[in-house]
PAPANU-84696 format. One record per residue: residue number from 1; residue in three letters; x, z, y of N, C-alpha, C, O in turn. Coordinates in nm, 2 decimals, always signed. Atoms other than C-alpha are relative to their C-alpha. Example, Ala and Ser with C-alpha at 12.3 -4.5 7.8 and 13.67 -1.06 7.14 Angstrom:
<pts>
+-------+-------+--------+--------+---------+---------+--------+----------+--------+--------+---------+--------+--------+---------+
: vexse : balum : n.east :   n.up : n.north : ca.east :  ca.up : ca.north : c.east :   c.up : c.north : o.east :   o.up : o.north :
+-------+-------+--------+--------+---------+---------+--------+----------+--------+--------+---------+--------+--------+---------+
:     1 :   ALA :  +0.09 :  +0.00 :   -0.12 :   +1.23 :  +0.78 :    -0.45 :  +0.09 :  +0.00 :   +0.12 :  +0.19 :  +0.07 :   +0.12 :
:     2 :   SER :  -0.09 :  +0.00 :   -0.11 :   +1.37 :  +0.71 :    -0.11 :  -0.08 :  +0.08 :   +0.11 :  -0.03 :  +0.09 :   +0.22 :
+-------+-------+--------+--------+---------+---------+--------+----------+--------+--------+---------+--------+--------+---------+
</pts>
This chain:
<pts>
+-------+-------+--------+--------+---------+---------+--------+----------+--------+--------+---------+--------+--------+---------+
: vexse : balum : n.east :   n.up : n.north : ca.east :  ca.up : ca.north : c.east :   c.up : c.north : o.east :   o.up : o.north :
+-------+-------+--------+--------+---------+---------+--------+----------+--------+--------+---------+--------+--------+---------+
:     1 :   UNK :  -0.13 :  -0.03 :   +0.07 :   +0.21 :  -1.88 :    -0.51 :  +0.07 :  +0.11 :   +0.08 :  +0.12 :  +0.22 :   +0.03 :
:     2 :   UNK :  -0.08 :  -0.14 :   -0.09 :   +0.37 :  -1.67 :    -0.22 :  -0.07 :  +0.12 :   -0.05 :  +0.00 :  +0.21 :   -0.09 :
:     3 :   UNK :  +0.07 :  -0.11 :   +0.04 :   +0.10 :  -1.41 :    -0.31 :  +0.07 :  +0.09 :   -0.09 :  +0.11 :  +0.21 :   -0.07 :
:     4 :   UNK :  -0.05 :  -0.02 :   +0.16 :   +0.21 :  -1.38 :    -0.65 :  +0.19 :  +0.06 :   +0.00 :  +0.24 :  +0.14 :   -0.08 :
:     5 :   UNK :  -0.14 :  -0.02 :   +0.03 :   +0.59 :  -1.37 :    -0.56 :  +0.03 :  +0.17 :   +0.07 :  +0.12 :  +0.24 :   +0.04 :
:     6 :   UNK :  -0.04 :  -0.18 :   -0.07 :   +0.51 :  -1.01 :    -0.30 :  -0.10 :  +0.12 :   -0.05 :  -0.14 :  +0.23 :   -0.01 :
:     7 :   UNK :  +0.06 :  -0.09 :   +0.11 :   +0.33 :  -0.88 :    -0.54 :  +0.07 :  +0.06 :   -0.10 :  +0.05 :  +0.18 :   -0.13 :
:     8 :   UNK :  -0.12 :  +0.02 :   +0.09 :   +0.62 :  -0.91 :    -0.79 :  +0.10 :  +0.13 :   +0.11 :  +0.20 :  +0.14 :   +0.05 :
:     9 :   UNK :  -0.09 :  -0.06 :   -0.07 :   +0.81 :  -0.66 :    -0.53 :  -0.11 :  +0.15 :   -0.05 :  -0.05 :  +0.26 :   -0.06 :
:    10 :   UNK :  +0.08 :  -0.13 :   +0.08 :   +0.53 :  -0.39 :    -0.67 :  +0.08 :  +0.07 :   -0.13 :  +0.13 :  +0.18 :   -0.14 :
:    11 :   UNK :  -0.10 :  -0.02 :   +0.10 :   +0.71 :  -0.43 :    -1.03 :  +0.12 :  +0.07 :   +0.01 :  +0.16 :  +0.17 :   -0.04 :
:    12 :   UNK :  -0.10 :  -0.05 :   -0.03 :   +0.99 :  -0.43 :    -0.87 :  +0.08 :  +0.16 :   +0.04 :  +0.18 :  +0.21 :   +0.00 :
:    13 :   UNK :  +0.04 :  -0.18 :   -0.06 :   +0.97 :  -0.07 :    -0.69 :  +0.04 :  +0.09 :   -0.13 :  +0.13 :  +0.17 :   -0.15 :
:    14 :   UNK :  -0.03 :  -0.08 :   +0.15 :   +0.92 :  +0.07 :    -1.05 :  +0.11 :  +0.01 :   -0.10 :  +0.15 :  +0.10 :   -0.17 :
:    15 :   UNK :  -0.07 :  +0.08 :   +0.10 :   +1.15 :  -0.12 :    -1.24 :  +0.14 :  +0.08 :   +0.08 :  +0.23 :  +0.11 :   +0.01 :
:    16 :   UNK :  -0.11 :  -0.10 :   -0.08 :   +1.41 :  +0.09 :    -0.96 :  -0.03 :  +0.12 :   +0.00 :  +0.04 :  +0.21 :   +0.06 :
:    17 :   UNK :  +0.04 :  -0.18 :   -0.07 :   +1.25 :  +0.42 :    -0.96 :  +0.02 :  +0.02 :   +0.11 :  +0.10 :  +0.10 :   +0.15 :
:    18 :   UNK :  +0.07 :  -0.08 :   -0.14 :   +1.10 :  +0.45 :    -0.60 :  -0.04 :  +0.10 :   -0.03 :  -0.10 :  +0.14 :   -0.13 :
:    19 :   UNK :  +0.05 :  -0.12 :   -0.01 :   +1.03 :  +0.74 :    -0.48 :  -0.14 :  -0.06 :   +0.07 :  -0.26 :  -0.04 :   +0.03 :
:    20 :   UNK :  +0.13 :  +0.05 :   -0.08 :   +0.79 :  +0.57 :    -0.21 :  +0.00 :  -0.16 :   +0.01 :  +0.09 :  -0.24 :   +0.00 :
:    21 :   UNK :  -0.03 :  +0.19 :   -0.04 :   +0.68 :  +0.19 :    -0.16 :  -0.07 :  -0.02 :   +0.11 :  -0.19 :  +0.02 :   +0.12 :
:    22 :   UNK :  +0.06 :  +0.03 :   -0.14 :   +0.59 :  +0.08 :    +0.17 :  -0.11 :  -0.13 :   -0.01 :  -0.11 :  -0.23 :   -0.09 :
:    23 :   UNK :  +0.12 :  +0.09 :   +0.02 :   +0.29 :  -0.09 :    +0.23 :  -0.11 :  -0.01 :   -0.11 :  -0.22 :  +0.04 :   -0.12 :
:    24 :   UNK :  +0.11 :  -0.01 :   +0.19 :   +0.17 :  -0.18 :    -0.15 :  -0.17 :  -0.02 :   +0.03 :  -0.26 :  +0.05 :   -0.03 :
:    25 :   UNK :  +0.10 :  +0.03 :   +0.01 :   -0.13 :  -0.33 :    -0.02 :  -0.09 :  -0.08 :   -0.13 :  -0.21 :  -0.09 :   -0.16 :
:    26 :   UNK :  +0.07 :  +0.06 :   +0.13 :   -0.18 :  -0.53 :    -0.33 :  -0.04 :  +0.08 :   -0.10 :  -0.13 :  +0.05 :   -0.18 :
:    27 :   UNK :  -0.02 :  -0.07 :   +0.14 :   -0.13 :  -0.28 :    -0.59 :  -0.16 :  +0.02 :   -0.04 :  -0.19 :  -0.01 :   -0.15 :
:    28 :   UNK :  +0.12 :  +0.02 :   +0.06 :   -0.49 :  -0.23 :    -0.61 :  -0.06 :  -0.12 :   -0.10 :  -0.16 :  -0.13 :   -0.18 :
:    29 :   UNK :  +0.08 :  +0.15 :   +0.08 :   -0.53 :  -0.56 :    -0.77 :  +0.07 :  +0.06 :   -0.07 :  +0.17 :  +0.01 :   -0.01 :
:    30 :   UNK :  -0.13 :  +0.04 :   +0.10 :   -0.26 :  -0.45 :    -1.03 :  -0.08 :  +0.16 :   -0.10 :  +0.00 :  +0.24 :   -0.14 :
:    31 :   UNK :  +0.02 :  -0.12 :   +0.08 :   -0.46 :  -0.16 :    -1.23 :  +0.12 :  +0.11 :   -0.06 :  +0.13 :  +0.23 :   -0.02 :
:    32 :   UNK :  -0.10 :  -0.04 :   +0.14 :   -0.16 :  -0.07 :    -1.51 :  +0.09 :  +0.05 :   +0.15 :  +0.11 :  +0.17 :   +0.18 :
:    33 :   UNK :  -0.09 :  -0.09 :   -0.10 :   +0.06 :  -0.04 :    -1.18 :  -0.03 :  +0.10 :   +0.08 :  +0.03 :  +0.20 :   +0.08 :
:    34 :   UNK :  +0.08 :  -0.15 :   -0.04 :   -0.14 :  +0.19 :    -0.99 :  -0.03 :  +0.07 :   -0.07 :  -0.05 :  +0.19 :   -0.04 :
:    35 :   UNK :  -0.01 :  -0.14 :   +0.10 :   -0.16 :  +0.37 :    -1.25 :  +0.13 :  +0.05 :   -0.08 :  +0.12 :  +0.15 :   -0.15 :
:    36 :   UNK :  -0.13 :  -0.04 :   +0.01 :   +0.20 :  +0.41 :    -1.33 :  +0.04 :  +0.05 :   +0.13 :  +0.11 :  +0.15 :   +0.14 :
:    37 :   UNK :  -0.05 :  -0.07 :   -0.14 :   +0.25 :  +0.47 :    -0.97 :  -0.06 :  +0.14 :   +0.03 :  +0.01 :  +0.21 :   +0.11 :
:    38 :   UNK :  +0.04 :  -0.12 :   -0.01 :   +0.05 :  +0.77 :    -0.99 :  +0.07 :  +0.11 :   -0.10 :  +0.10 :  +0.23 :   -0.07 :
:    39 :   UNK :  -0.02 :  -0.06 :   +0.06 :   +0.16 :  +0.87 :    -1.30 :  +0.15 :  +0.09 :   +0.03 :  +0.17 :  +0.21 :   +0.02 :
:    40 :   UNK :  -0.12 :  -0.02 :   -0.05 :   +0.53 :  +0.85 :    -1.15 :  -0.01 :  +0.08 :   +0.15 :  +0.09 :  +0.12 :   +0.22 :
:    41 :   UNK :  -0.04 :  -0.06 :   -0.17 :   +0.42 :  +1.02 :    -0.79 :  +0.06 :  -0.02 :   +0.10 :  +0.10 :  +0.05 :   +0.19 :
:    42 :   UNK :  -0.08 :  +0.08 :   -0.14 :   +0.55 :  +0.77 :    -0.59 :  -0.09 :  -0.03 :   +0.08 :  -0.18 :  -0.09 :   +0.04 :
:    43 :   UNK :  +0.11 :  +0.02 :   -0.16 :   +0.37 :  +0.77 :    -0.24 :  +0.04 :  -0.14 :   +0.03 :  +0.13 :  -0.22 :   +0.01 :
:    44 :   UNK :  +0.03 :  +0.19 :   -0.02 :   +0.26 :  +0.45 :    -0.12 :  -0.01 :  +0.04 :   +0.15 :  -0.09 :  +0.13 :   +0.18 :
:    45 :   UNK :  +0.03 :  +0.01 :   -0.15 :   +0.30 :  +0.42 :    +0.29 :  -0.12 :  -0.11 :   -0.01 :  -0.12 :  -0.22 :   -0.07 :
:    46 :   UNK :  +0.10 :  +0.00 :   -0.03 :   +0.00 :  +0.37 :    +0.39 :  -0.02 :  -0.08 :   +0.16 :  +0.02 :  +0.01 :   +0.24 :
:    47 :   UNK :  -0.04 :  -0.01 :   -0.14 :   -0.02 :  +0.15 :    +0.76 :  -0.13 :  -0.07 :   -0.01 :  -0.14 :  -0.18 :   -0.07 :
:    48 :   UNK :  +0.14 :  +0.05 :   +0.00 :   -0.43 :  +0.08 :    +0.82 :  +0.01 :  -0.08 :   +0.13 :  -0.03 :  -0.19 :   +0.14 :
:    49 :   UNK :  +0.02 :  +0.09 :   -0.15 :   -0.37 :  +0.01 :    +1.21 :  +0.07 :  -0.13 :   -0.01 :  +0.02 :  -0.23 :   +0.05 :
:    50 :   UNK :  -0.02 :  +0.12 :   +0.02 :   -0.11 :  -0.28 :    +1.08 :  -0.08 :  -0.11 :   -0.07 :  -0.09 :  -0.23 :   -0.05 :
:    51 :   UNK :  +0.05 :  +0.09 :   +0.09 :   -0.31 :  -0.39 :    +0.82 :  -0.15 :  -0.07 :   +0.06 :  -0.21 :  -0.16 :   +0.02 :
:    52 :   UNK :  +0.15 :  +0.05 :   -0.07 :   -0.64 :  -0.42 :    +1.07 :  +0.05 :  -0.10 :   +0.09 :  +0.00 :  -0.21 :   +0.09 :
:    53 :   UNK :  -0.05 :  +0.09 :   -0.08 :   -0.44 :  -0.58 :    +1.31 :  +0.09 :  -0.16 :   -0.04 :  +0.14 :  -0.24 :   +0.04 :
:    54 :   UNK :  -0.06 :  +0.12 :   +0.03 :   -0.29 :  -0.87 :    +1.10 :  -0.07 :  -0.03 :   -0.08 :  -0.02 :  -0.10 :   -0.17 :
:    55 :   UNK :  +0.07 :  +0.05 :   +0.07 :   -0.61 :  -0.89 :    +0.96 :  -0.02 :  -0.05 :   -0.16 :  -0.09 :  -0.14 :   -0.20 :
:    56 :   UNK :  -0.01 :  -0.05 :   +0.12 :   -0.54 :  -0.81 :    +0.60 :  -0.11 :  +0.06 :   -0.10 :  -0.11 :  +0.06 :   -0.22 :
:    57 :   UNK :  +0.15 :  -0.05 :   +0.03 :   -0.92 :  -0.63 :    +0.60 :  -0.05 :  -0.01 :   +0.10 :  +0.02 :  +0.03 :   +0.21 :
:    58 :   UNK :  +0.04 :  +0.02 :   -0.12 :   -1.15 :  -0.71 :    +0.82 :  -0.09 :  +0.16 :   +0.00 :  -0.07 :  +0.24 :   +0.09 :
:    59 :   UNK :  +0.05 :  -0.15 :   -0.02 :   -1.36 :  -0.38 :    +0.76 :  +0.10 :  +0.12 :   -0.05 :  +0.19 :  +0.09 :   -0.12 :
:    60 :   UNK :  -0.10 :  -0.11 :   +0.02 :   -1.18 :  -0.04 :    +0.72 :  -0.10 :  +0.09 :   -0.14 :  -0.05 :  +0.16 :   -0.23 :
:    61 :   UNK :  +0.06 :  -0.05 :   +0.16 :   -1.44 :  +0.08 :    +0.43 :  +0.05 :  -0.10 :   -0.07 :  -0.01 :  -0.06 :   -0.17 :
:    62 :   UNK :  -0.04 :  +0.09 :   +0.11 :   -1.28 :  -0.22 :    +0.21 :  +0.14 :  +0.06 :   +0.01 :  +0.21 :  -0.01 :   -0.06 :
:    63 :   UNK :  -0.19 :  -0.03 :   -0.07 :   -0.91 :  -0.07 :    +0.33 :  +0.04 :  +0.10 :   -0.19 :  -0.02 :  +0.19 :   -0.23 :
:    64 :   UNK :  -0.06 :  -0.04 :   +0.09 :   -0.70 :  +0.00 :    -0.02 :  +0.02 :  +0.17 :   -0.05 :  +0.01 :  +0.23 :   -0.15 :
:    65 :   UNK :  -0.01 :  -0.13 :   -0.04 :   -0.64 :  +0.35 :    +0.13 :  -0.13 :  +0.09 :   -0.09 :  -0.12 :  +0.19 :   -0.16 :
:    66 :   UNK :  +0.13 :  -0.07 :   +0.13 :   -1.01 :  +0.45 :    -0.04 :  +0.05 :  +0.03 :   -0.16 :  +0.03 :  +0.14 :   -0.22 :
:    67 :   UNK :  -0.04 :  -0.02 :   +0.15 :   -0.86 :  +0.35 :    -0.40 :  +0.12 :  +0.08 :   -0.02 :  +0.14 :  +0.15 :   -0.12 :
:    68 :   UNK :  -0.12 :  -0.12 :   -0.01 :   -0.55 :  +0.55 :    -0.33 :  -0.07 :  +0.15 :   -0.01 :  -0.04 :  +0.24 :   -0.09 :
:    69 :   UNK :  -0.01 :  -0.15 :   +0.00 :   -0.72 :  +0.85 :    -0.24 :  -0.09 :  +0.03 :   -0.14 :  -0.10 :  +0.15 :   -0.19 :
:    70 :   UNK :  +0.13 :  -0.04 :   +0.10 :   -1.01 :  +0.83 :    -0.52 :  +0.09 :  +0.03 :   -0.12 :  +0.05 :  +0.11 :   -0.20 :
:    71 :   UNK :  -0.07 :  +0.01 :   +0.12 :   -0.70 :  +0.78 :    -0.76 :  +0.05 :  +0.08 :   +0.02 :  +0.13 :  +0.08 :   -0.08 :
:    72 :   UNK :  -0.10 :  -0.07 :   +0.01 :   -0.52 :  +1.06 :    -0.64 :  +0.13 :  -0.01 :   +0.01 :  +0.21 :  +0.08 :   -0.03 :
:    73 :   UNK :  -0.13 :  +0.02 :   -0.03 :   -0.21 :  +0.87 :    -0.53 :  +0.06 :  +0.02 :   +0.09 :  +0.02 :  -0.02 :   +0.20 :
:    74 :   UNK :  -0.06 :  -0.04 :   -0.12 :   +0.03 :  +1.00 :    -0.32 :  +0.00 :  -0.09 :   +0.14 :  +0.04 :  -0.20 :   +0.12 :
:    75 :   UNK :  +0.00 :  +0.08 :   -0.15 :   +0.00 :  +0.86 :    +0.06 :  +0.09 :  +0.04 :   +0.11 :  +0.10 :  +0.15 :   +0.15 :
:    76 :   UNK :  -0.05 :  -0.03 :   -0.14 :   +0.19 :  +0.85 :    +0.36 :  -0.06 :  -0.08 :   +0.09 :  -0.05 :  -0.20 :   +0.08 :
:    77 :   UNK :  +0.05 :  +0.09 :   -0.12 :   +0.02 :  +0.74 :    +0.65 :  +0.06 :  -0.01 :   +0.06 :  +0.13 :  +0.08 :   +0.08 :
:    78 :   UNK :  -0.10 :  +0.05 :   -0.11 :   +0.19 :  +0.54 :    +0.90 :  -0.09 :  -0.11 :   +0.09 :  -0.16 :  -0.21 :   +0.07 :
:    79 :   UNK :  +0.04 :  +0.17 :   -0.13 :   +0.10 :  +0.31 :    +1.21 :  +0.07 :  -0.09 :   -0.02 :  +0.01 :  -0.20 :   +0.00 :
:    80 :   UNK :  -0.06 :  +0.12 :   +0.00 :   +0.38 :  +0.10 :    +1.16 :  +0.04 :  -0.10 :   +0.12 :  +0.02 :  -0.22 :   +0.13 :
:    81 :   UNK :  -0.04 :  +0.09 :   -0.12 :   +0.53 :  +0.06 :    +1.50 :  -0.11 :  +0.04 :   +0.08 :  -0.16 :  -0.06 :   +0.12 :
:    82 :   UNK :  +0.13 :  -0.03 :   -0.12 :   +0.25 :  +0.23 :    +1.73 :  +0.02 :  -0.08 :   +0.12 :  -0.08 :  -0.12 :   +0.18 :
:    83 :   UNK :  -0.06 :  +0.07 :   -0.13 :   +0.46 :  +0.06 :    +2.03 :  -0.10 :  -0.14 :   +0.01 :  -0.17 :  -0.18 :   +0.10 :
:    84 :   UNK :  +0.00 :  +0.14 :   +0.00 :   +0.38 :  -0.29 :    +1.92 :  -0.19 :  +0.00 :   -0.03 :  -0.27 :  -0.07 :   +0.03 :
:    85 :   UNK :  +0.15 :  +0.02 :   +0.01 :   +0.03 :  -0.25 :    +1.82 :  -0.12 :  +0.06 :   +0.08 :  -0.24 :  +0.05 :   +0.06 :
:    86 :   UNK :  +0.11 :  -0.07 :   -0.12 :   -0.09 :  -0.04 :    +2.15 :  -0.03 :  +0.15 :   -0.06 :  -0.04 :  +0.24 :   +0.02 :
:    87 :   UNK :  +0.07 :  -0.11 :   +0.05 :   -0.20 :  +0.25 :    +1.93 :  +0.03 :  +0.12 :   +0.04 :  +0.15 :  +0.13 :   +0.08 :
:    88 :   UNK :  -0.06 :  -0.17 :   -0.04 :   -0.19 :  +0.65 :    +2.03 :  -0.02 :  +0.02 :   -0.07 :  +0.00 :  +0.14 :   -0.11 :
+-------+-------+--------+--------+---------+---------+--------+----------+--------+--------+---------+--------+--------+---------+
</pts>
């Protein structure tokens, strides 16, 4: 059920006209929204080193970032706190 309810913050984003949505790891599951998000040009922050590190994908070839770029959707890459997760 939690799934379902931060997923619902995807809609959300739209339903405000973002410009950018942070994270939006799910949106891949959501076809019709990734594809409005593109249509609309809202960049999706992009954070691979958080999402490896809190084990969200265990491989980085399964990482959402692939369906972003194949679709042509805007990206911002981010670490998300380099401090906290060691990263340079």
């Amino acid at each position: 059920m939690e799934q379902i309810r931060s997923d619902e913050n995807l809609l959300d984003a739209l339903v405000l006209n973002s410009k950018r949505i942070g994270h939006a790891f799910a949106l891949v599951k959501h076809p019709l929204l990734l594809e409005e998000v593109k249509k609309r040009k809202i960049a999706i922050e992009v954070n691979v080193i958080s999402n490896t590190v809190l084990k969200l994908v265990d491989d980085l070839r399964n990482h959402p970032l692939a369906v972003f770029l194949a679709s042509n959707v805007p990206i911002v890459l981010s670490s998300d706190d380099p401090g906290v997760w060691e990263a340079d």
